[in-house]
N, C-alpha and C positions, 0 to 999 in steps of 0.2 A: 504494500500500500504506500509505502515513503517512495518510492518512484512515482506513483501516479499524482504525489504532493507536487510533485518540478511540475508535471500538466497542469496542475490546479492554479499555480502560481503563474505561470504564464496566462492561462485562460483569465486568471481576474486582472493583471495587468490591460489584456483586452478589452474585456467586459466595463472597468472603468474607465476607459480612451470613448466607449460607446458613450455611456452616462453624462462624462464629462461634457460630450463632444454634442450632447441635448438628443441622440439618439434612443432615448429609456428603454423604449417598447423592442428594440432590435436584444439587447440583453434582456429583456424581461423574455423574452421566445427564446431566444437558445438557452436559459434558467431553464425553464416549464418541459422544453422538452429535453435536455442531459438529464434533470435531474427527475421529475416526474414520469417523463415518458419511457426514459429510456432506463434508468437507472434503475429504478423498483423491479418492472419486468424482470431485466437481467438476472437480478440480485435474487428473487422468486425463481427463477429458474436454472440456476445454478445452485442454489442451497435447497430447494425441494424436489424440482421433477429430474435434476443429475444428482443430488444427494449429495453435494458436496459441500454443505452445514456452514459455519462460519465462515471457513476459506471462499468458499462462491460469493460471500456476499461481500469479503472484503476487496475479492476478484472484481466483483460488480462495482464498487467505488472505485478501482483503479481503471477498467475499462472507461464507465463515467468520465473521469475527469479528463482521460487522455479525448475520448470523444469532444471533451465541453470545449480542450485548447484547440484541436483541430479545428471545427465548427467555426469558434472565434475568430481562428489565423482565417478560415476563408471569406467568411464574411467582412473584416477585418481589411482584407487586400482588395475585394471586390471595391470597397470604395463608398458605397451609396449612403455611406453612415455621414459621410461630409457633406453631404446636401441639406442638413438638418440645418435650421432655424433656430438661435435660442433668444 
């Protein structure tokens, strides 16, 4: 799980360049879905239907957050967060 902290930690440097930058609702969507959509699932399904108990679900936050810097870096590079108004 301390490896998928460097993703986390990259992803919120992102996530606030969004915020800052009067972007909210662009971080409030890649939130909702790393950590609601995609992460519970995961985590449900590597600790119950593979039975892999704690470890899946810690697997599940490491996946998560590598997911969340990814996401970030693309949206991030695409650009359209600088068109924002504040």
């Amino acid at each position: 799980m301390s490896l998928g902290l460097l993703f986390y930690a990259y992803a919120m440097v992102m996530s606030q360049a969004f915020n800052g930058a009067g972007a909210v609702w662009t971080a409030t969507f890649i939130n909702l879905f790393c950590f609601w959509l995609w992460e519970l699932p995961v985590a449900y399904l590597l600790a119950h239907l593979l039975s892999c108990g704690p470890r899946g679900v810690f697997a599940a936050i490491t996946i998560s957050f590598s997911t969340y810097a990814v996401v970030s870096a693309a949206v991030f590079k695409r650009g359209r967060w600088k068109l924002k108004k504040v």
